[in-house]
N, C-alpha and C positions, 0 to 999 in steps of 0.2 A: 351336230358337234357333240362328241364325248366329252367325258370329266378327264382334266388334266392337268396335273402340276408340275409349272415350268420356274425355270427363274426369270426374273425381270429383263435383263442381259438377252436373255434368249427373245423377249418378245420384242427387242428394241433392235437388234439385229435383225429381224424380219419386218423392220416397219412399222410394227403392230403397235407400240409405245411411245411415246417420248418421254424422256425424263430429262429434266435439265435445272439449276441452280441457277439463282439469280445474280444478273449484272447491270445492277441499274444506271453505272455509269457508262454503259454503255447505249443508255438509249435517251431518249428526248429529254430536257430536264424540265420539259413544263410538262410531262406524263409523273403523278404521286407514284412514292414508293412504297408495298406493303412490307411491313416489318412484322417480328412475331408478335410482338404485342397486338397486330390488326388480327389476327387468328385465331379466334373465340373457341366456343365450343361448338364445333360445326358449321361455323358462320364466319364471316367475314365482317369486321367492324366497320362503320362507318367512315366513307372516304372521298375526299373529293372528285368531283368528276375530272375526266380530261373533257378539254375544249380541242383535243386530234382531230384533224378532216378522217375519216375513215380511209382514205385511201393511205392516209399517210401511216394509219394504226394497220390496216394489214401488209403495209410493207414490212412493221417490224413485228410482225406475226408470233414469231419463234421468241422474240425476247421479251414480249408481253404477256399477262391476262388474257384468256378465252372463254367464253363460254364453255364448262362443263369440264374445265382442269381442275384437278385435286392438290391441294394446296398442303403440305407438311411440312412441319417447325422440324429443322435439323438439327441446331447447336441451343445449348443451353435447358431452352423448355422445349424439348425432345415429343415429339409426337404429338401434336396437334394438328387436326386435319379439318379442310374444309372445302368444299366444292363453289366453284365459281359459277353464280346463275345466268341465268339466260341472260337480264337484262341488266347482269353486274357492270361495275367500270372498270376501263383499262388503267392499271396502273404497271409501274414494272417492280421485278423482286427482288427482295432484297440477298444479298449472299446465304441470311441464314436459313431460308425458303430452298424446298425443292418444290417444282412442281409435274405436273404425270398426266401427261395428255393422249389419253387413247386413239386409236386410228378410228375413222368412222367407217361403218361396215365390218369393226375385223372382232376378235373375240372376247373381246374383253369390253365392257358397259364401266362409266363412269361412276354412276352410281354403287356398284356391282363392287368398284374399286375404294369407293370412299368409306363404305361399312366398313372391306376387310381390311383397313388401314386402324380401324376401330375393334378390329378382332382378336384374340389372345393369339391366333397366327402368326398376325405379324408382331405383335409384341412378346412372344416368347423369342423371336429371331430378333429383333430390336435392343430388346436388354443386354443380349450378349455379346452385342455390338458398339452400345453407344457409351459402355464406359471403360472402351479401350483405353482413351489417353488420362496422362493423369490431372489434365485442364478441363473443363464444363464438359459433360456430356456433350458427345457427338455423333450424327450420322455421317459420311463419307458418302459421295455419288458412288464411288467402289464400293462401298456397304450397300448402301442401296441395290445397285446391281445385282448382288451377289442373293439377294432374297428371294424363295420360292413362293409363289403364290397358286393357289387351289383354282382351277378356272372351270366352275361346272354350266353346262350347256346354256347357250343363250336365255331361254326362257326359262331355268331356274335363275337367273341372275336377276332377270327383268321384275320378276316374280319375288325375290329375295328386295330388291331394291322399293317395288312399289309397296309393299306391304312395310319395310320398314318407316317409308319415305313417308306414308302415308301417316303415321305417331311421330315423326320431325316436321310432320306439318303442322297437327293438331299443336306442339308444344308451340313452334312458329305462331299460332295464333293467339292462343293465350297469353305469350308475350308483348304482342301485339297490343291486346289489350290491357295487360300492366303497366306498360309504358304510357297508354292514354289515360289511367286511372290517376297515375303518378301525377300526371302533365295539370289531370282536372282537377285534383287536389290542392297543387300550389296555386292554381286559378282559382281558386274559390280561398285558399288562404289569404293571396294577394289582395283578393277583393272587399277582404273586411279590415283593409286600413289598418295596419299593424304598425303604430306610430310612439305607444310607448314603450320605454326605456325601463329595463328589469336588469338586476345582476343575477348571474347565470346561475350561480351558487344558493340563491334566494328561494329561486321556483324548484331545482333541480337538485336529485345527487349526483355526484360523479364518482364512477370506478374506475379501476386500471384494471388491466386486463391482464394475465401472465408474461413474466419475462424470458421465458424457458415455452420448448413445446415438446407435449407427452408422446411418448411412443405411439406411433398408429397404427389404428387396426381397417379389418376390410368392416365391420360393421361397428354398431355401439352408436353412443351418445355424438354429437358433432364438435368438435374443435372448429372454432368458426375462424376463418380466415378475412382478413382487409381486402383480398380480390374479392370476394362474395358480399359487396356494398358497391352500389348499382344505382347512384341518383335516387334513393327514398325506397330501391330496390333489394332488397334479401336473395342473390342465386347462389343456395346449395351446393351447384355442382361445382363449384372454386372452395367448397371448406375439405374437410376429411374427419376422418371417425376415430374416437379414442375407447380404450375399453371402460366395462361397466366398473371395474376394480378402481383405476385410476378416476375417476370421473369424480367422487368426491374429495378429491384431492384439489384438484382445478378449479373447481367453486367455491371455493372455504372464503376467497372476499367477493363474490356477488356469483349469483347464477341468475341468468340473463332471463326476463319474463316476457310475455306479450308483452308489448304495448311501450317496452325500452328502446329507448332509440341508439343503433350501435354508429359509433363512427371511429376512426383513423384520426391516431394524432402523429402519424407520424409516416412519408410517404401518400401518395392520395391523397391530400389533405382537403379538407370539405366534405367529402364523403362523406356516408352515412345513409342507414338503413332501420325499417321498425322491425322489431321483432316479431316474429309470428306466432303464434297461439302452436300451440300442440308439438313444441321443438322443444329436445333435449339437448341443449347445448350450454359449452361455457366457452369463455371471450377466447379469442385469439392473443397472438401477441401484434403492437402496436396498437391496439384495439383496445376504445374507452364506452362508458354506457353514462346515458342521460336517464336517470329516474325523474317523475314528476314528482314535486312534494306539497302539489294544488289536488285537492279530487278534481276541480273542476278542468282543469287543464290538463285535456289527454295527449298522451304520448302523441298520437297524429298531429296536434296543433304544435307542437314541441320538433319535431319532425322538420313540418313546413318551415317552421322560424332557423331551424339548424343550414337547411337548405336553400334559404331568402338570400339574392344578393346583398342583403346589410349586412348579415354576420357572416356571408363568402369575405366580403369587404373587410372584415373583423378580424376572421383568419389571415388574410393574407397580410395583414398590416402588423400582428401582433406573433407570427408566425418567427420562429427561429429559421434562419435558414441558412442552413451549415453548407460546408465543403461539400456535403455528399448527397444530406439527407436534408429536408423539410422537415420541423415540426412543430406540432404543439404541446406549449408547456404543459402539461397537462395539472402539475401541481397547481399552476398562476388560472388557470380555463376556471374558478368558480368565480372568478374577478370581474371576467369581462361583461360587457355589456350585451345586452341582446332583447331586441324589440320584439313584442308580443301584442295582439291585438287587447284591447280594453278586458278587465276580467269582467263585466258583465254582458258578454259576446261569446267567451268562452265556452259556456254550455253547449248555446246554440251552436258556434262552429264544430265542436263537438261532433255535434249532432250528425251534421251534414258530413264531417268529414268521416263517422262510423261505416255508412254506404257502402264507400270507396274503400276504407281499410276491411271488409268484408268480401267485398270482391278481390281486392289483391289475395289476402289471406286464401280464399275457394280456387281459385286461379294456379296459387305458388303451391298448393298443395296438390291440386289436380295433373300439375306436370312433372311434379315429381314423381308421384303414381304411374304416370305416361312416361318416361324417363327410364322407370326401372324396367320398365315392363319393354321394353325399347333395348333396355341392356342383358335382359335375361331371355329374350328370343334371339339377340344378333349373335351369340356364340354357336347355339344348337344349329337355326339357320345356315350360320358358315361352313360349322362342322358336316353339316349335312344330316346330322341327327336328329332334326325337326324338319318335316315337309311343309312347303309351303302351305299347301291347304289344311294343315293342323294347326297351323300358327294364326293362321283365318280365324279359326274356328275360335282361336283364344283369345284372339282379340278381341272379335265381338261379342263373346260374352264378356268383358272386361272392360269396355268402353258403350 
C-alpha cells in the first residue's frame, strides 16, 4: 500500500470506517453512558461495568463501545481523544461523543488514527471548523466527514503507533504508581489516628488565587488550573503557560512553593493537590493554597488531613451551594475545624510520608519529560519528517 490522502467520507463509503455519534437513548439503560467529562487525556475515565450477557452487547454492536474505537469530544471541550482497550467496558455515547471504528483488515490502524487525531493535521482543519456557530464550539458529523486524513502504508502506521504507544505506556505506568503512592499515603495517615481538633487558620495560611486569567502562551511559567488537582494528585497536562513578563504580576499575593497544598474552593470541591518542587507556577482562578505555619507539620501530613473523610465531611456541610456553582467561603475556611494527628507524631509521620512525596514528585516529573518528548516526535512522525527508526534512536537515548 502507498501513501495516500483521502477524506474520511471517502473511507466510510468504502467500508473502510465507521464513524457515528452517540444515542444513548437508544440503547439499554442499564448499559452507562460516556460523557465528555469520562474523556481524559488519552484515556477513558473510570466507569461502571455492564452486567450485558454478551450476546445481547453484540447485538447492539453499532450503538456501543468496542475494543479499539477512538473516542473524540465534539461540542464544547472540542477535541479530546481516546481509544477504547482491549479489555475496556461497554457503555453507550453520549450525543457529544463521536466515535471512529476502523474496518479490520482494511487501511487505516486504530492506533495509527488516535495519534493523528492528536496531530496539528487534524487540528489545523478542526479549528476552522468548530467555531462556526456562534454557541460552544462544535464538530458536525458533516465536519467530520468532510476531513482529509494522511494514510501512509501499513507498517509505517504500525510502526508510528508502537513506538509512540510504547511513551503512553511508560506514562500509563508511572501513573499507576502515583495513584498507589497517593492511596499509601492516606493509609499511613489514617493509621496514625488523627483525632485532634486544630482551627484551620491556627496551623495554616490561606491564599486566594487570582480572579482574572493572563493571556497564554505556548510555553513559560504555568497558570495552574482546578482540573489539574487529582485526589493529592498535581497533572500538568490540565494547566497552560503564561509569559515570563506577566508571571510577576500573578504572584504579587503568593507564588505557590513545594510542599503547599493547592485546592478548589469553588467547583470540585474537596480537591486538592501538593505542590511539587522544581514548578513555576502561580494559582489558578477558583484556586486557594494551604501554607504550614508548624515547621513540624509538612505540607504531606496537611494534605492527607485536607483529603480525610472529616474534613470532606467539613466541606460539604459548611459549603455554599448555590443555583449553579458549589463553594467554599474561602474568607470564613481559616475557621473551620480540622483534625490532625497529635504534634508529637508529627515529625515522625513526616518522616514516613517524605518517601512517598519523593516518589510522586520523580514520577510527575519523569512523565512529563515522557510527555513532551511524546509530543515533539508525534508531529515529525505524522508529518513524515521523522523516520521511524530515527525516532528509535531518540528514544532510547532519552529514556
Amino acid at each position: 500500500m502507498t501513501e495516500r490522502t483521502v477524506k474520511l467520507t471517502s473511507l466510510v463509503s468504502e467500508n473502510l470506517l465507521e464513524i457515528g455519534a452517540g444515542r444513548p437513548r437508544s440503547v439499554d439503560p442499564e448499559l452507562p453512558i460516556l460523557r465528555v467529562a469520562d474523556v481524559l487525556d488519552g484515556r477513558i475515565g473510570p466507569l461502571i461495568q455492564s452486567s450485558l450477557p454478551e450476546t445481547h452487547q453484540q447485538e447492539m454492536r453499532p450503538k456501543v463501545s468496542y475494543p479499539g474505537d477512538i473516542v473524540l469530544t465534539t461540542k464544547g471541550t472540542v477535541g479530546r481523544v481516546a481509544m477504547i482497550p482491549a479489555q475496556g467496558p461497554r457503555f453507550a455515547y453520549s450525543p457529544q461523543l463521536c466515535y471512529f471504528r476502523p474496518a479490520i483488515g482494511g487501511p487505516l490502524r486504530s492506533q495509527y488514527l488516535y495519534y493523528w487525531f492528536k496531530s496539528s493535521e487534524f487540528w489545523n482543519q478542526a479549528r476552522a471548523l468548530k467555531s462556526q456557530t456562534d454557541m460552544a464550539d462544535f464538530l458536525s458529523l458533516s465536519d467530520i466527514h468532510s476531513l482529509s486524513i494522511r494514510i501512509p502504508p501499513l507498517g509505517q502506521q504500525i510502526g508510528i503507533g508502537d513506538l509512540l504507544g510504547t511513551l503512553d505506556d511508560k506514562i500509563a505506568v508511572n501513573e499507576h504508581i502515583l495513584s498507589h503512592s497517593i492511596n499509601l499515603a492516606n493509609a499511613l495517615y489514617e493509621s496514625s489516628t488523627p483525632d485532634e481538633e486544630f482551627i484551620l487558620g491556627d496551623v495554616a495560611e490561606i491564599f486566594d488565587g487570582p480572579h482574572a486569567t493572563p493571556k497564554k502562551t505556548e510555553s513559560g511559567p504555568w497558570f495552574l488550573s482546578i482540573s489539574s488537582l487529582n485526589r493529592g494528585l498535581l497533572n500538568l497536562s490540565e494547566s497552560a503557560h503564561l509569559s515570563e513578563e506577566d508571571f510577576p504580576r500573578w504572584i504579587r499575593r503568593v507564588q505557590p512553593q513545594a510542599g503547599d497544598v493547592l485546592f478548589s474552593y469553588e467547583t470540585r470541591l474537596g480537591d486538592a493537590a501538593l505542590m511539587l518542587p522544581g514548578i513555576r507556577a502561580c494559582l489558578g482562578r477558583r484556586m486557594g493554597l494551604l501554607r504550614t505555619k508548624r515547621p513540624q507539620l509538612a505540607g504531606s501530613i496537611l494534605l492527607c488531613a485536607y483529603l480525610s473523610k472529616d474534613f470532606q465531611s467539613v466541606i460539604a456541610k459548611r459549603a455554599i451551594h448555590g443555583a449553579t456553582v458549589e463553594r467554599i467561603p474561602i474568607n470564613n475556611l481559616a475557621s473551620w475545624p480540622i483534625k490532625l494527628p497529635s504534634p508529637s507524631r508529627w515529625e515522625e509521620l513526616s518522616g514516613m510520608l517524605s518517601s512517598l512525596s519523593d516518589c510522586i514528585a520523580t514520577r510527575t516529573s519523569e512523565n512529563r519529560a515522557l510527555t513532551e518528548l511524546r509530543d515533539t516526535l508525534l508531529p515529525q512522525l505524522l508529518s513524515g519528517r521523522l523516520r521511524v527508526r530515527d525516532a528509535e534512536k531518540i528514544v532510547e537515548d532519552m529514556t
